[in-house]
C-alpha beads as a LAMMPS data file, in Angstrom:
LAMMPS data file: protein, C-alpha beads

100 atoms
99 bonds

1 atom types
1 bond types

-500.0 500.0 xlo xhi
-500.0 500.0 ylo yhi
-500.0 500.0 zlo zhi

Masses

1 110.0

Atoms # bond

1 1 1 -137.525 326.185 -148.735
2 1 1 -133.697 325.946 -148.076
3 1 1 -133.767 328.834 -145.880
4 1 1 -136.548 327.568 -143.816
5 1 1 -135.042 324.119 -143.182
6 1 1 -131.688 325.635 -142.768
7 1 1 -133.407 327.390 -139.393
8 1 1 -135.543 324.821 -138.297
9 1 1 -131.775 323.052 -138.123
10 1 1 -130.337 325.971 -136.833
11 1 1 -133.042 326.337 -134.065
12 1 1 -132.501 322.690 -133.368
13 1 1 -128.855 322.770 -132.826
14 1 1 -129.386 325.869 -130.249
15 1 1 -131.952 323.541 -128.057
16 1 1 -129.615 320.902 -128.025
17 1 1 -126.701 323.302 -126.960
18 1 1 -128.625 324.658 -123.983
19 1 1 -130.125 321.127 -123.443
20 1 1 -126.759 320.012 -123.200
21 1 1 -125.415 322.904 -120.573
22 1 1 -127.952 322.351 -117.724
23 1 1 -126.631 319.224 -116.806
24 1 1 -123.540 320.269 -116.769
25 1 1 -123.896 323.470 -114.741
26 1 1 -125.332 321.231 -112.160
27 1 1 -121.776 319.515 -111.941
28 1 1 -120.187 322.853 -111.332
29 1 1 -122.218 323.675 -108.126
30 1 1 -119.971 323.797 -105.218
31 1 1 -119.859 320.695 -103.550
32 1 1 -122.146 319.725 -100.557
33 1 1 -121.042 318.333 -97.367
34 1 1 -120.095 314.976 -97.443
35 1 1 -120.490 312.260 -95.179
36 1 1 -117.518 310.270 -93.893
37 1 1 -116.372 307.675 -91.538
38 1 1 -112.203 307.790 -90.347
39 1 1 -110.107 306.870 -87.870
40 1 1 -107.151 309.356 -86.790
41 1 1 -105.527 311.116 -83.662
42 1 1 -106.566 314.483 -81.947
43 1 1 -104.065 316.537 -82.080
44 1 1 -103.146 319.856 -80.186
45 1 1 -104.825 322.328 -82.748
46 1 1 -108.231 320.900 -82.485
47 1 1 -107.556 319.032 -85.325
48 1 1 -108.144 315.001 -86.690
49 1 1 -104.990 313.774 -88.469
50 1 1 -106.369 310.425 -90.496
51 1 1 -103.725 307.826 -91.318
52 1 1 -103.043 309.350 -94.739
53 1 1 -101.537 312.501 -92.837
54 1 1 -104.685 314.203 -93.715
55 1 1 -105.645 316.973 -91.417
56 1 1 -109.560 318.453 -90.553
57 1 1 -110.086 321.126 -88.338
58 1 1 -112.860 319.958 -86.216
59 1 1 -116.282 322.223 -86.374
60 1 1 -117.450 323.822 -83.112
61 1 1 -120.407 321.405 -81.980
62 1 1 -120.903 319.974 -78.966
63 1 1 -119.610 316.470 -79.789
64 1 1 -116.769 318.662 -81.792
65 1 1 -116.210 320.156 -78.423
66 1 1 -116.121 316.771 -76.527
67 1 1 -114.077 315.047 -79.085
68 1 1 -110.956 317.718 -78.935
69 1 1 -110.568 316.976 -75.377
70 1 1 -108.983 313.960 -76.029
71 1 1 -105.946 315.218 -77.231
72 1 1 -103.094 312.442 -78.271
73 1 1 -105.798 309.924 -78.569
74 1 1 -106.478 307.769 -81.597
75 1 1 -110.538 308.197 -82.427
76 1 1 -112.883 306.867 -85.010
77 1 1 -115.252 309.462 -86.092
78 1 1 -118.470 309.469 -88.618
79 1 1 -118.994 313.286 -89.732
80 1 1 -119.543 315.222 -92.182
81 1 1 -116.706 316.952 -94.376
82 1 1 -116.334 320.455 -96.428
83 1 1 -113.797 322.687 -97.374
84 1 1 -114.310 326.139 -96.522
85 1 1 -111.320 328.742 -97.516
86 1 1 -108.887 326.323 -98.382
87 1 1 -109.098 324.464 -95.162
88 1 1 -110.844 320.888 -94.107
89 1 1 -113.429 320.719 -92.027
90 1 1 -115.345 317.851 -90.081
91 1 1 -118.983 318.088 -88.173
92 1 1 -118.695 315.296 -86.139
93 1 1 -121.972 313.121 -85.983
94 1 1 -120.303 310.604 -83.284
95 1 1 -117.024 309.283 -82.296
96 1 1 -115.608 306.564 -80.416
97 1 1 -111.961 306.254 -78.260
98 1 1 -110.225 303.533 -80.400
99 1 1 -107.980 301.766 -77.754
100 1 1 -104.558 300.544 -79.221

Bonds

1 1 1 2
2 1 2 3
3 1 3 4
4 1 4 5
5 1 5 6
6 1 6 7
7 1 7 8
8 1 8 9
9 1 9 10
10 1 10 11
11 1 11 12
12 1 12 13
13 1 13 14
14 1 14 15
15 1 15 16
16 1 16 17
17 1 17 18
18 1 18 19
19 1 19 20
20 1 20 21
21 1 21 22
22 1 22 23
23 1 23 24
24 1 24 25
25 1 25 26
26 1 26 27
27 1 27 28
28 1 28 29
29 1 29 30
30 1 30 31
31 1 31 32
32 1 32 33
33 1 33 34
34 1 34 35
35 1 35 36
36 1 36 37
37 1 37 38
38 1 38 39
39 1 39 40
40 1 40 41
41 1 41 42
42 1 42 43
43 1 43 44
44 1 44 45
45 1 45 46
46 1 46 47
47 1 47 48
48 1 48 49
49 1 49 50
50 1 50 51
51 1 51 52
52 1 52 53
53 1 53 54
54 1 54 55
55 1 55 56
56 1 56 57
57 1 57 58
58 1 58 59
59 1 59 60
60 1 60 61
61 1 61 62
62 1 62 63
63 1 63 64
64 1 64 65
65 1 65 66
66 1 66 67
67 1 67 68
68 1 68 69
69 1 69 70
70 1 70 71
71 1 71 72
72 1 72 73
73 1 73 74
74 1 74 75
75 1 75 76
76 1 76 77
77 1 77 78
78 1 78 79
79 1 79 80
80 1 80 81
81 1 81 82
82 1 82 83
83 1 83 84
84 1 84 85
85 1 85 86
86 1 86 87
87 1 87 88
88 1 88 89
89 1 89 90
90 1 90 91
91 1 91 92
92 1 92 93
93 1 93 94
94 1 94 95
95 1 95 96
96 1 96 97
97 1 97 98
98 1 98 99
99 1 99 100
């Protein structure tokens, strides 16, 4: 009797351990893309530079391609960000010239 109950709890414990570890090996996935909306300046590098000094390179699309001729120029942009080997990167969905 005590060796049959002392399993059943055993066996219990083990579901709840690997009950317990799926949700949390869903938190470990890398992270998706995530969608943003910032204002910063275009800067020689075909990068963004927000206010916080942040920098994102800026992803080869065709409004990515558009928005890095405006060099020097202060934008507001709605994209989407990820970091891919250690840099910052930025789809951008659309932008707009934000005039001084």
């Amino acid at each position: 009797m005590k060796r049959t109950l002392g399993r059943v709890v055993c066996g219990l414990l083990m579901v709840a351990m690997v009950s317990g570890s799926a949700p949390s090996a869903e938190k470990k996935a890398p992270d998706k893309d995530q969608e943003i909306m910032m204002t910063g300046t275009i800067n020689n590098n075909q990068q963004i530079v927000d206010r916080g000094g942040q920098v994102f390179s800026i992803a080869r699309t065709q409004e990515g391609n558009e928005l890095v001729s405006h060099v020097g120029m202060k934008v507001q942009v709605k994209g989407s960000v990820a970091e891919r080997k250690g840099k910052r990167w930025i789809t951008i969905l659309h932008y707009e010239i934000v005039k001084r």
